[in-house]
BAKOLGU-614301 format. One line per 3 residues: number of its first residue (from 1); their letters; for each residue x, y, z of N, C-alpha, C. Coordinates in steps of 0.1 Angstrom, whole numbers, plus 5000, padded with zeros to 4 digits. Each point is the difference from the previous one (the first is absolute). Layout:
<nodes>
NUM) a) X,Y,Z,X,Y,Z,X,Y,Z | ...
</nodes>
This chain:
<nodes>
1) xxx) 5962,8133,0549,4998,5014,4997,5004,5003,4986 | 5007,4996,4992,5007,5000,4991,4994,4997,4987 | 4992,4988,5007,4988,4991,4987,4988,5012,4998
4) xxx) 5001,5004,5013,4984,5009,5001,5000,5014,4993 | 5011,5006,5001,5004,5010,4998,5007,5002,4978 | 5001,4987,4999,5008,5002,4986,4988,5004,4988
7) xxx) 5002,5008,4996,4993,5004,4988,4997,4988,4991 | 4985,4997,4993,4996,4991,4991,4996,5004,4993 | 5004,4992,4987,4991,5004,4986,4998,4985,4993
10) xxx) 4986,5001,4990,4997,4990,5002,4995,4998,4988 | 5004,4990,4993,5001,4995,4986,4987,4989,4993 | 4997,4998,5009,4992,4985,4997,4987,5006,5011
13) xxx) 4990,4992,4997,4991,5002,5015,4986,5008,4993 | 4995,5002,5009,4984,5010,4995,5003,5013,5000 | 4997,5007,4988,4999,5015,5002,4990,5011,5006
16) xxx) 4994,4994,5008,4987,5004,5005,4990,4993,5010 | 4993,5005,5004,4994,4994,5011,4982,5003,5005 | 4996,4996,5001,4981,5003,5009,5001,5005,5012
19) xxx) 4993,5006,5001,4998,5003,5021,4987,4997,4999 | 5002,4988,5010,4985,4993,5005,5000,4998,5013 | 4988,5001,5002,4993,4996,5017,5002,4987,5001
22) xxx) 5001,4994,5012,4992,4989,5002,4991,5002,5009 | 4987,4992,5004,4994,5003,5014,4997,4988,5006 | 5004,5002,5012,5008,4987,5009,4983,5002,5009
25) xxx) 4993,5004,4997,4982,5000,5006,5002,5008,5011 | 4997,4993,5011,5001,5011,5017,5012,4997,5003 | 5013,4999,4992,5014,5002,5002,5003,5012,4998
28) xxx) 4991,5007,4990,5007,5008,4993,5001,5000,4987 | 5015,5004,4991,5003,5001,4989,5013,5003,4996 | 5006,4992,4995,5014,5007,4995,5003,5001,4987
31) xxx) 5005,5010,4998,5005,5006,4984,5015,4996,4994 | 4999,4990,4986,5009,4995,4995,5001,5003,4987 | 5015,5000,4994,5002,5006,4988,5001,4987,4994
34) xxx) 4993,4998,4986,5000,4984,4990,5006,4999,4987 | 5008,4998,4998,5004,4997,4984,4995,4987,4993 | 4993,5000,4995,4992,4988,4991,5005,4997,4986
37) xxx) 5003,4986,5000,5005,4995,4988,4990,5004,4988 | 4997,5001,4986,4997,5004,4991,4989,4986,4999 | 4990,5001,4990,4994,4988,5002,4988,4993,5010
40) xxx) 5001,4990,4996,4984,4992,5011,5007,5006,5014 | 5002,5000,5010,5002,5003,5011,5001,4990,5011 | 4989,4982,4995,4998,4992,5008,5013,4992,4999
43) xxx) 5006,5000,4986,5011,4996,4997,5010,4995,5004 | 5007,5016,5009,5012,5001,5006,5000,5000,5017 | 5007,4998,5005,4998,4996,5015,5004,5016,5009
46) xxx) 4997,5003,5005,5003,5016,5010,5007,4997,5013 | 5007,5006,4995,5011,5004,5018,4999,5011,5005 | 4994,5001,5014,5001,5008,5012,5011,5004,5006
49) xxx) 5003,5010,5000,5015,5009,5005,4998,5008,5011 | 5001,4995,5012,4999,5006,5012,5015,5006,5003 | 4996,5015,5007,5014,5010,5003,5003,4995,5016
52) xxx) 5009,5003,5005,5007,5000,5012,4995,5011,5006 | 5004,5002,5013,4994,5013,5008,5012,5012,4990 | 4986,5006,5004,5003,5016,4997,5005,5000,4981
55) xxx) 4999,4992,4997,4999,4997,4985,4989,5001,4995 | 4999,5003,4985,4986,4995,4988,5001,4994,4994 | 4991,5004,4985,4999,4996,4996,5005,5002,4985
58) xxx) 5007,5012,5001,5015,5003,4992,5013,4998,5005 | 5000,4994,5015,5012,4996,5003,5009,4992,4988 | 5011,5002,5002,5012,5001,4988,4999,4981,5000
61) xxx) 4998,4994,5013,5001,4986,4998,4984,4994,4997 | 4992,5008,4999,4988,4992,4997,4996,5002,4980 | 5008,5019,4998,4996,4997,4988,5010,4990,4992
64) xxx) 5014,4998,5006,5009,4992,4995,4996,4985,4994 | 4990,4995,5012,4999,4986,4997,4985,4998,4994 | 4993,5011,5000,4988,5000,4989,5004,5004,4992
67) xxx) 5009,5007,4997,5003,5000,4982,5004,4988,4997 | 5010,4992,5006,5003,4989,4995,4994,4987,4999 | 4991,5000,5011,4984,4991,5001,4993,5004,4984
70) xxx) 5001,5011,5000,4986,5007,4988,5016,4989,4985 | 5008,5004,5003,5008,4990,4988,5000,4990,4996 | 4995,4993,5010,4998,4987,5003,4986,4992,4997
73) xxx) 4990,5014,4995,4987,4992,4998,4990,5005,5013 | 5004,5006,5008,4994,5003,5011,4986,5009,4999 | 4989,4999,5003,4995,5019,5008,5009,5001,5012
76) xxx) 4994,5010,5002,5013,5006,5014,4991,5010,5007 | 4995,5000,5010,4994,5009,5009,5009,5002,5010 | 5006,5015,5001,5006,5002,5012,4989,5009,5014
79) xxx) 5002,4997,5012,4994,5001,5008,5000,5011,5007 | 4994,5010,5006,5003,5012,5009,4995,4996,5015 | 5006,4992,5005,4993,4997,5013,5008,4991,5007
82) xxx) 5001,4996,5010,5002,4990,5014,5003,4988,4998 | 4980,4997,4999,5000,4984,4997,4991,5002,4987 | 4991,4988,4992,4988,5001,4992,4988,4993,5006
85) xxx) 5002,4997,5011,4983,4995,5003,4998,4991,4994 | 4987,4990,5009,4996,4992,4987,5004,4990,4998 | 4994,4984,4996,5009,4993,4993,5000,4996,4983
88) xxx) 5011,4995,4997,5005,5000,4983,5000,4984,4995 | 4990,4993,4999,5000,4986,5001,5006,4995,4985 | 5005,5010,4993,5006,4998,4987,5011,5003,4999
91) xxx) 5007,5001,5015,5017,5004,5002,5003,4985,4998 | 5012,5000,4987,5011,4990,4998,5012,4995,5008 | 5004,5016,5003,5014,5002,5007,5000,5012,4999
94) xxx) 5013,5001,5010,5003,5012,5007,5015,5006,5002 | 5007,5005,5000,5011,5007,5006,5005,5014,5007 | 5007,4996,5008,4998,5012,5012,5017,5003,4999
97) xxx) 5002,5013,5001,5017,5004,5000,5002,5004,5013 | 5006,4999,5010,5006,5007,5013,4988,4999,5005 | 4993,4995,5004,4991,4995,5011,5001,5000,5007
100) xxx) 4986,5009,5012,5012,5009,5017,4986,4982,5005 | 5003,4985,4998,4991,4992,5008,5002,5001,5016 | 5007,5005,5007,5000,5001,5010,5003,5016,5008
103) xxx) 4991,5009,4999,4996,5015,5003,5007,5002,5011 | 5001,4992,5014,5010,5002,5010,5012,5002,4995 | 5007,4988,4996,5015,4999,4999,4999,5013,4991
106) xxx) 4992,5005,4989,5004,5010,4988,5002,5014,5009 | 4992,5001,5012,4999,5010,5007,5010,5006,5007 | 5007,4988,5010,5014,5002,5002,5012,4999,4994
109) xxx) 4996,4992,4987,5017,5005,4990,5003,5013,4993 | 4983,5005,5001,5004,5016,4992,5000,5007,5015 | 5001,5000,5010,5001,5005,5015,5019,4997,5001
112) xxx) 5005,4994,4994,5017,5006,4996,5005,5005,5001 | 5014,5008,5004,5001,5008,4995,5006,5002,4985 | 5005,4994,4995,5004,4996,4988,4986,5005,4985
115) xxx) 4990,4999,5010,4989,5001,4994,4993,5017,4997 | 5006,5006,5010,4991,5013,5005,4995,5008,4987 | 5005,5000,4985,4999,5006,4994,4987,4993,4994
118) xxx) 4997,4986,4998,4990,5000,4994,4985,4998,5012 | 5004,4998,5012,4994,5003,5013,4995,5017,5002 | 5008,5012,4997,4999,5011,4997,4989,4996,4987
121) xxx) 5007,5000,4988,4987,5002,4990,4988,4994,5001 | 4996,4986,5006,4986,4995,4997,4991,5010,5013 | 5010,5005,5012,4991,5006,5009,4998,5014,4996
124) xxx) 5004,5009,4992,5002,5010,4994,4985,5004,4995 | 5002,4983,4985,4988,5000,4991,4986,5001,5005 | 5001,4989,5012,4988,4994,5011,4996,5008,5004
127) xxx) 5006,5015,5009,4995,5009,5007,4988,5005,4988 | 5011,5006,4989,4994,5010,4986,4988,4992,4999 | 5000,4989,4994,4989,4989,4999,4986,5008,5007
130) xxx) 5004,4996,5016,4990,5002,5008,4992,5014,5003 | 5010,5005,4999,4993,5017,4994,4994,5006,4994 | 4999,4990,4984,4993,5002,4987,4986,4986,5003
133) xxx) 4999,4997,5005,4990,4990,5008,4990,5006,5011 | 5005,5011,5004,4994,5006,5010,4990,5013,4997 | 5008,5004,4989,4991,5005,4988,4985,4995,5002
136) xxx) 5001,4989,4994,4987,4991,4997,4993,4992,5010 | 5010,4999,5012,4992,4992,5009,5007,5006,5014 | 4989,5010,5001,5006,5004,5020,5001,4991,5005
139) xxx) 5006,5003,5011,5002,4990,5017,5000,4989,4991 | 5011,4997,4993,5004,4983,4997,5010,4999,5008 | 5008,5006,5002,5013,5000,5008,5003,5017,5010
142) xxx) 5004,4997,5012,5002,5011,5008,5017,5002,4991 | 5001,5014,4996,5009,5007,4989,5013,5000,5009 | 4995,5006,5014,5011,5007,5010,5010,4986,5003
145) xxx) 4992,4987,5003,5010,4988,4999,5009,4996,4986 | 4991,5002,4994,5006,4996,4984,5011,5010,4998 | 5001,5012,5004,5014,5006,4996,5009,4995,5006
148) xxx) 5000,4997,5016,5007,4997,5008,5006,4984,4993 | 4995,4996,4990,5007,4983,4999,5012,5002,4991 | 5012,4988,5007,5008,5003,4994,5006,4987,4993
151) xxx) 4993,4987,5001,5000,4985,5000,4993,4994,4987 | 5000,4992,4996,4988,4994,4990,4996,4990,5014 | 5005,4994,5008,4991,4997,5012,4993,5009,5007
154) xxx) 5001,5011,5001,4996,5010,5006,4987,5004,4991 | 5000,5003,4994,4987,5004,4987,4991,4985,4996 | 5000,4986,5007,4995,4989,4997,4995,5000,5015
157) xxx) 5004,5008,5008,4996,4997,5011,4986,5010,5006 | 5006,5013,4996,4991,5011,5001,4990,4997,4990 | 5000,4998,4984,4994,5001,4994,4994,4990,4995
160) xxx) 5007,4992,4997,4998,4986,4987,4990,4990,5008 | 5010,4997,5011,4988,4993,5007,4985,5002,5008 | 5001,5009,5005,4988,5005,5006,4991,5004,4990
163) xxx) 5004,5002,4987,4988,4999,4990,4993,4992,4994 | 5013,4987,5000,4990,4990,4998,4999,4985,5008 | 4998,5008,5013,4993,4993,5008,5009,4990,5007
166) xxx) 5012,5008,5004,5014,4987,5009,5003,5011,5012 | 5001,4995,5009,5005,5003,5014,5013,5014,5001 | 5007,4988,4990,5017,5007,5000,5005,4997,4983
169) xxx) 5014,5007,4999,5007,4998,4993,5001,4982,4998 | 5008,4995,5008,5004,4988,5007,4985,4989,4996 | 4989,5003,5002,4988,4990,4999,5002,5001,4981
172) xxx) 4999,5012,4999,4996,5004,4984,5011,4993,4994 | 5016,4996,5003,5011,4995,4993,4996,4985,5001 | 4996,4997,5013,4996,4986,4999,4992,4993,4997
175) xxx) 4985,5007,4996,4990,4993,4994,4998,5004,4985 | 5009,5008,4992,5000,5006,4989,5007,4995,4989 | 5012,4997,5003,5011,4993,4997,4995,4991,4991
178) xxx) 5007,4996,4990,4998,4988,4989,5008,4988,5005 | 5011,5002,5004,5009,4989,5002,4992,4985,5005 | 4990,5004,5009,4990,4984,5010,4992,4998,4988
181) xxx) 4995,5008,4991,4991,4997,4988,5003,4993,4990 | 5015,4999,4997,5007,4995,4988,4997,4988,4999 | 4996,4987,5005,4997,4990,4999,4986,4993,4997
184) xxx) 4994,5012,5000,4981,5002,4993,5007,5003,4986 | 5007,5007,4994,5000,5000,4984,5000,4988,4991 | 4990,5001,4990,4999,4991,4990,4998,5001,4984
187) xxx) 5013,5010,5002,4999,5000,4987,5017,5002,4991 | 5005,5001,4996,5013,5000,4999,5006,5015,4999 | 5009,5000,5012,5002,5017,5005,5015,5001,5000
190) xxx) 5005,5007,4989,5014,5003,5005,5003,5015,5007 | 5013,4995,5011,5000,5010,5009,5018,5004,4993 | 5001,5010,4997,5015,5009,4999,5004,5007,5016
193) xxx) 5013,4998,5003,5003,5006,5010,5019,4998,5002 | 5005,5010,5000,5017,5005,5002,5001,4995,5014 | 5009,4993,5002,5003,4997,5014,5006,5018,5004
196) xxx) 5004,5006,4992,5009,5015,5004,4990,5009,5005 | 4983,4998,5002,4993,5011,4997,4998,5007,5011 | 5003,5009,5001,5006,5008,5011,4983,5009,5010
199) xxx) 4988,4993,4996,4987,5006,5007,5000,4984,5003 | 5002,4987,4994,4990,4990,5008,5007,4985,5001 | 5005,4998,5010,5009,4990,5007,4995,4991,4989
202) xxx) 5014,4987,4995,4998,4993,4995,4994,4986,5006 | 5004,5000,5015,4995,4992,5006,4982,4995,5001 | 4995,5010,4997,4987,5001,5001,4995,4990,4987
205) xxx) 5006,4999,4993,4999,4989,4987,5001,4988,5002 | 5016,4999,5009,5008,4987,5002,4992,4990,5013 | 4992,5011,5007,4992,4993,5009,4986,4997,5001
208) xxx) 4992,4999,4983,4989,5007,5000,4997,4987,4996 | 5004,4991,4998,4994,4983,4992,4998,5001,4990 | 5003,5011,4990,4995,5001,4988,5009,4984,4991
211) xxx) 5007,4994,5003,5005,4994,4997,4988,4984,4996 | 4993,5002,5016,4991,4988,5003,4986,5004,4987 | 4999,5010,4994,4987,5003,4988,5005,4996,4992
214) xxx) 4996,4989,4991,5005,4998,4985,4997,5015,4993 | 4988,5006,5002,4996,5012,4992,5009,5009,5002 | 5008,5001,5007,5007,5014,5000,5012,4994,4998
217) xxx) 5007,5014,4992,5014,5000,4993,5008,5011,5005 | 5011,4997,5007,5009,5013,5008,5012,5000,4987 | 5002,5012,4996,5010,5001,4994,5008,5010,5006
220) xxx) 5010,4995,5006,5007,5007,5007,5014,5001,4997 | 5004,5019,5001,5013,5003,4992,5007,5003,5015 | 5015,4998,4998,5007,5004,5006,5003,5018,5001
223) xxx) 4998,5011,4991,4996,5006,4998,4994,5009,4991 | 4994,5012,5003,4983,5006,4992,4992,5008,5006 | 5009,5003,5019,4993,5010,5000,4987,5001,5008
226) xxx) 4987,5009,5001,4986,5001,5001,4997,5002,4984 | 4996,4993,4992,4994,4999,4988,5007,5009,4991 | 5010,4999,5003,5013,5005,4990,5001,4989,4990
229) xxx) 5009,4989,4997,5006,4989,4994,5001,5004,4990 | 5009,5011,4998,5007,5008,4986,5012,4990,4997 | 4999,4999,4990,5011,4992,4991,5009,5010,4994
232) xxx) 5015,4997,4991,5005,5013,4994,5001,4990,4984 | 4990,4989,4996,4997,4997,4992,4992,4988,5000 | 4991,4998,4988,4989,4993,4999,5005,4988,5001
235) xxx) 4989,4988,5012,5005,4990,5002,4998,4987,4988 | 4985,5004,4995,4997,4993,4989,4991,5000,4991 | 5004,4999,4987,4996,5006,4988,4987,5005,4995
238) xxx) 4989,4993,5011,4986,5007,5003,4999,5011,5005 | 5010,5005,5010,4997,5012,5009,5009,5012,4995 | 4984,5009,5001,4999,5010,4992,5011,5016,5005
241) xxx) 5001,4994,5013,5012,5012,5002,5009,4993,5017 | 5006,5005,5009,5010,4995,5005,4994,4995,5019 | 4983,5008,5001,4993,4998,5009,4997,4985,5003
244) xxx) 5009,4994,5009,4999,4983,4996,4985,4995,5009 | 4999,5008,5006,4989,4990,5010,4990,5003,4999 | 4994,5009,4986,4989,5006,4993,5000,4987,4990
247) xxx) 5009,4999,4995,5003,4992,4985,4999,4980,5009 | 5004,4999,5009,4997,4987,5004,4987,4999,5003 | 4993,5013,5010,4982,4995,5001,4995,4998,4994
250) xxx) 5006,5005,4985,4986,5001,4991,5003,4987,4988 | 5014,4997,5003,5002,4983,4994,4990,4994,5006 | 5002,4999,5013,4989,4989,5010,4986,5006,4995
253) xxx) 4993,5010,5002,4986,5003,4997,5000,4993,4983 | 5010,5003,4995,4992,4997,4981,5002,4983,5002 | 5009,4991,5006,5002,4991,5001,4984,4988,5004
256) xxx) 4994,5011,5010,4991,4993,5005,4983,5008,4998 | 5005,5005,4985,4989,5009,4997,4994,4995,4986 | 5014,4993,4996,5000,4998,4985,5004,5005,4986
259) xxx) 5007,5012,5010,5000,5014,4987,5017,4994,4997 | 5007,5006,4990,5011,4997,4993,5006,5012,4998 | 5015,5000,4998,5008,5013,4999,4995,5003,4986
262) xx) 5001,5013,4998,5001,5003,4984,5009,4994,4991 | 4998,4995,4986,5010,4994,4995,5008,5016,4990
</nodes>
């Protein structure tokens, strides 16, 4: 809460940004903000910055690590959406911070009580969400159930899944999940994850075989939180402020991208 909440300012990075479409065809379309390096454009390699639920694409941790991507040599397109659709047959690598790969277990550790406060806020946002949705698209969701939820299982169960096309909560956690997928990746993926992180059991990592992928890289801290990993100083002389697990992804992305720190 503390990482999420601390005021940033920001020294280095892009001063500016594009708002572009993409159009995913009969998916749809989703709207992303681009910072583009100066120059040829074919040049420099681009990183995709996907938000967490109920996040964007000014979230405090996505402009954090595109500024420092864009330092790095980067374009940087941050994302306003879910998933991107589509496949990217020019993806190098990848990095994911606090990754919910197992949606069940994530379901019941924020079902806590230890938890209720950030169980209170995602169902809070979720209802608001659905309200401003309803605007634009009647009868997507019966409203009179949706006030009554008081769960993020509860709102996956009424809502999430019967939209897109699962039984229950329970089918949608189990056929959704990334964790049985992790062993299809082929490309070199580092995963960040606080054993402390108080929304998604660490077990879900330790049991997931990620060990058995050469491709995937668990970097795993004793603690950091849900995508916190605030430092109270800089761990090494490339990283551009004390956000450690912004400043490690984007070592791995330039590492396997080709780009170099600024001299």
């Amino acid at each position: 809460m503390v990482a999420a909440r601390k005021p940033r300012r920001f020294t280095y990075g892009w001063n500016s940004w594009e708002s572009m479409e993409i159009d995913l065809s009969v998916d749809g379309r989703i709207v992303a903000e681009a910072s583009w390096q100066p120059g040829d454009r074919a040049r420099s390699p681009g990183l995709f910055l996907l938000h967490g639920m109920e996040g964007s694409a000014q979230s405090h941790y996505l402009v954090g690590t595109s500024k420092k991507a864009y330092a790095r040599g980067f374009h940087v397109i941050r994302v306003n959406t879910r998933n991107c659709g589509g496949a990217r047959e020019s993806i190098r690598a990848a990095a994911v911070l606090s990754a919910p790969i197992d949606l069940g277990a994530g379901a019941r550790k924020i079902d806590e009580r230890s938890n209720w406060i950030y169980q209170r806020y995602f169902v809070s946002q979720l209802i608001q969400r659905m309200r401003r949705k309803l605007e634009f698209f009647p009868g997507i969701a019966d409203m009179r159930r949706v006030q009554r939820i008081r769960t993020i299982y509860e709102f996956d169960d009424v809502v999430t899944a019967p939209h897109f096309g699962y039984g229950s909560a329970d089918e949608y956690y189990r056929k959704a999940s990334a964790a049985p997928l992790l062993h299809n990746i082929r490309v070199p993926t580092l995963m960040i994850q606080a054993a402390d992180d108080p929304l998604l059991p660490f077990d879900s990592f330790r049991d997931s075989g990620i060990e058995e992928n050469p491709f995937l890289y668990l970097l795993a801290t004793e603690y950091g939180g849900h995508a916190g990993f605030l430092t109270a100083k800089r761990e090494h002389a490339a990283d551009l402020d004390c956000y450690w697990a912004e400043s490690r992804a984007v070592d791995f992305l330039s590492a396997h991208s080709g780009t170099e720190p600024d001299s």
